[in-house]
Phi, psi and omega in degrees: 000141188250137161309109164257133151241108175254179200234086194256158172312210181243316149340281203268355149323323185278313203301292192296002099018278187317303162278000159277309178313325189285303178321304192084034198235155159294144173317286150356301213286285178332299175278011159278304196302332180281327174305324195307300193291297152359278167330275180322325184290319183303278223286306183314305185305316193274320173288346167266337131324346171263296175316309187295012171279303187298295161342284205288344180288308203271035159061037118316069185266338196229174171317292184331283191291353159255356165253352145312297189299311191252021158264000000 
């Protein structure tokens, strides 16, 4: 596992204090997790964007037209 070191305000140090105590997790523990989610919403935005081209050729516009298609 590799070592990060950042740098936080005093704010958001507290805020993530706060949700380790509430959590019972280490801070670490916290601030993985929320990059971890991060990451992923960052990677979902990027594979959907590649995608929606495609979608949208085959008349996939909405929620609806993709649970049509594939019930």
């Amino acid at each position: 596992m590799k070592k990060l070191k950042i740098r936080l305000s005093n704010r958001l140090d507290g805020a993530l204090t706060r949700i380790a105590r509430q959590t019972g997790r280490g801070k670490s523990a916290v601030a993985r997790d929320l990059i971890k989610r991060h990451v992923g919403a960052v990677r979902f935005r990027e594979l959907r964007a590649i995608a929606l081209p495609f979608a949208e050729a085959q008349g996939l516009l909405t929620d609806e037209d993709v649970f049509r298609a594939i019930s």
